[in-house]
C-alpha positions as MATLAB code, in Angstrom:
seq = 'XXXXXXXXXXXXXXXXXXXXXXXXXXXXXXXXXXXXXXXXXXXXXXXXXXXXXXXXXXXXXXXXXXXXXXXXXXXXXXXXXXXXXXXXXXXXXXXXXXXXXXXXXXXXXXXXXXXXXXXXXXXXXXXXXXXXXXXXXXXXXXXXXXXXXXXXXXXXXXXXXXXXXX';
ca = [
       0.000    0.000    0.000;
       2.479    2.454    0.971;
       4.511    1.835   -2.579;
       1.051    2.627   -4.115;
       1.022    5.897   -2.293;
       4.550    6.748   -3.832;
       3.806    5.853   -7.363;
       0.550    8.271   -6.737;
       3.143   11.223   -5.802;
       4.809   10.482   -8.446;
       2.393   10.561  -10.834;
       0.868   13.443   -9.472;
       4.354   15.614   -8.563;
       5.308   14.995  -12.918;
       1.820   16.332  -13.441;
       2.847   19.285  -11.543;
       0.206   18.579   -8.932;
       0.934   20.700   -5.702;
       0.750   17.895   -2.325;
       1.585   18.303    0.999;
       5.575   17.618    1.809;
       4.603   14.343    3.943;
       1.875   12.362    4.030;
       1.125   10.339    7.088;
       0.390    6.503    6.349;
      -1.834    4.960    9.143;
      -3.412    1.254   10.029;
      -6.540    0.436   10.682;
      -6.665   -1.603   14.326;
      -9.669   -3.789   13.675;
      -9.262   -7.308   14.674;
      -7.868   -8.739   17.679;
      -4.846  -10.239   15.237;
      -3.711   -6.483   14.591;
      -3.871   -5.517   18.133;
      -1.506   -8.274   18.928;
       0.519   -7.790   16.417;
       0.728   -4.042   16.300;
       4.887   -4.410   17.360;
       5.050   -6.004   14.116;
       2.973   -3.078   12.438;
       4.200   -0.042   13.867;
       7.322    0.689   12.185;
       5.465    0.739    8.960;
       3.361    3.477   10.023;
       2.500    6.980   11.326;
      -0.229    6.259   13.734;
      -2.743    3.268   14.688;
      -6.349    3.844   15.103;
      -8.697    1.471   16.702;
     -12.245    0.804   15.410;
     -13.860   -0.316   18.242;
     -17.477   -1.262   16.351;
     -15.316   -3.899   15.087;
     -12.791   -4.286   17.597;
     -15.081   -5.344   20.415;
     -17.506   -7.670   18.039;
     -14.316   -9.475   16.708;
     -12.866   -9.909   20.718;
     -16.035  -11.000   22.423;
     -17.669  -13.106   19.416;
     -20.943  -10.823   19.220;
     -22.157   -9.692   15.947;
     -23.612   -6.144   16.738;
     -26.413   -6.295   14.236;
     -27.802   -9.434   15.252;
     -30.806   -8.877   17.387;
     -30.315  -11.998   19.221;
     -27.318  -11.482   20.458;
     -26.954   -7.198   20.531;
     -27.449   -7.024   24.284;
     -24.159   -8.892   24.834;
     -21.769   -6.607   22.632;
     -19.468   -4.965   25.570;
     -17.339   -2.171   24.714;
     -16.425   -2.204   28.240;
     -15.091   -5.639   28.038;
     -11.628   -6.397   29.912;
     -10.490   -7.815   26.550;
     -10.945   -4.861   24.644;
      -9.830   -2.614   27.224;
      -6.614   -5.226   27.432;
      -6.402   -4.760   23.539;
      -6.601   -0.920   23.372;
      -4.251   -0.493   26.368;
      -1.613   -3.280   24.431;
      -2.242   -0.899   21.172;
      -1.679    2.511   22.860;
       1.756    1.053   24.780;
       3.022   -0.147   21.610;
       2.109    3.109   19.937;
       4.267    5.207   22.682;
       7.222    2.046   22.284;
       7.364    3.327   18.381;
       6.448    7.136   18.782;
       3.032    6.800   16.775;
      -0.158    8.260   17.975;
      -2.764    6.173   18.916;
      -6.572    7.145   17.993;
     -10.160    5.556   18.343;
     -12.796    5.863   15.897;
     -16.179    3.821   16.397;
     -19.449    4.102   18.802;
     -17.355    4.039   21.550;
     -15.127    7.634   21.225;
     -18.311    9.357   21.342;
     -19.631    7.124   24.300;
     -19.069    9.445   26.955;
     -19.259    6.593   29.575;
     -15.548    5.496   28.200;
     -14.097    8.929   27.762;
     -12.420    9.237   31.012;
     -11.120    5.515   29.719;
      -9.704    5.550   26.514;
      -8.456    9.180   28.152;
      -6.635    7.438   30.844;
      -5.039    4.252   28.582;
      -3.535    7.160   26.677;
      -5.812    7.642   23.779;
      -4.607   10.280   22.164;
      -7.212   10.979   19.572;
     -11.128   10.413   19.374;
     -12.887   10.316   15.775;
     -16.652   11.095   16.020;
     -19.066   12.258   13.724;
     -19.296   15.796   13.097;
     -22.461   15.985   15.294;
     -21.157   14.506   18.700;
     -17.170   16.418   18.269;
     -19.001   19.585   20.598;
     -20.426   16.879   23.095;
     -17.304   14.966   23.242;
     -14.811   17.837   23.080;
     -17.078   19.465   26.215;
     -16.829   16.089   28.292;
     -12.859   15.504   27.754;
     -12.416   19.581   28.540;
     -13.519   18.847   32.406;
     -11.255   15.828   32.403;
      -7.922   15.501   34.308;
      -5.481   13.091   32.642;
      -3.725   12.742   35.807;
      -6.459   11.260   37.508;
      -7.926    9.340   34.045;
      -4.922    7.346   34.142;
      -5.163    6.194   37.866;
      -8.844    5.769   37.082;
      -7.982    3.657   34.264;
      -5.866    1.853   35.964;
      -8.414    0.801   38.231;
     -11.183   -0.299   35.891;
      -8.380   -2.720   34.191;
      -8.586   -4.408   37.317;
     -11.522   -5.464   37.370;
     -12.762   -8.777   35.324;
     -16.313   -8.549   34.871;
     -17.548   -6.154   32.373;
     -20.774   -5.332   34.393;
     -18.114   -3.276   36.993;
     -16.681   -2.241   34.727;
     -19.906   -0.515   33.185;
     -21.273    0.309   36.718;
     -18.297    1.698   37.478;
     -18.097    3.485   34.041;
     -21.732    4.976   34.314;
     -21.021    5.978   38.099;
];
């Protein structure tokens, strides 16, 4: 992919196309494989960002659209919260940023969170960014991280969203 992007600039820079100097080439953090493996991915790119829609069905084996089993999708699972938190340290490890995209960076329950694992960006849709941007304003990371810290502790993801809501 990223040899496709430099034929492109190529192309475009002997067409006499104006582009911006550098280009930063990011990955997609999807599947539970990718999380693992993100060592093995980060020194091929600029920055990792988790999609938790998928993320979380993927890790706990719950198809969200599936009316059957909808009620037991779990954002706040301790495997996804294992998998974000292995993501963002390996991020820091390679100097790459770390962002979420996906229902749960606007879910304001898991702001103070993904805040305090170290997420450092949060991709919502152009109606929540005020709502969002107003909840992670009155936030100290200080005390997100020791929060954090605390919720990965705990191994049953009703805590974890009883403590989340509280």
């Amino acid at each position: 992919a990223k040899e496709l992007l430099w034929r492109c600039r190529e192309e475009l820079a002997s067409e006499g196309v104006a582009m911006a100097e550098r280009i930063e080439v990011g990955v997609m953090i999807e599947v539970p494989g990718a999380a693992i493996t993100a060592d093995i991915i980060a020194p091929e790119v600029d920055f990792f960002s988790i999609g938790t829609n998928d993320l979380v069905q993927y890790t706990v084996a719950v198809d969200r659209v599936n009316d059957r089993v909808a009620g037991l999708f779990q954002p706040g699972h301790p495997a996804v919260l294992r998998l974000i938190r292995s993501v963002v340290e390996t991020g820091k490890r390679h100097g790459i940023w770390v962002g979420v995209c996906g229902e749960m960076a606007s879910d304001l329950m898991m702001t103070p969170v993904l805040v305090g694992l170290g997420i450092g960006e949060l991709s919502v849709g152009a109606g929540q960014v005020p709502r969002v941007k107003a909840a992670v304003r009155r936030l100290n990371a200080a005390e997100c991280r020791d929060w954090a810290a605390g919720i990965m502790e705990m191994g049953d993801p009703d805590t974890i969203q009883r403590a989340c809501r509280a």
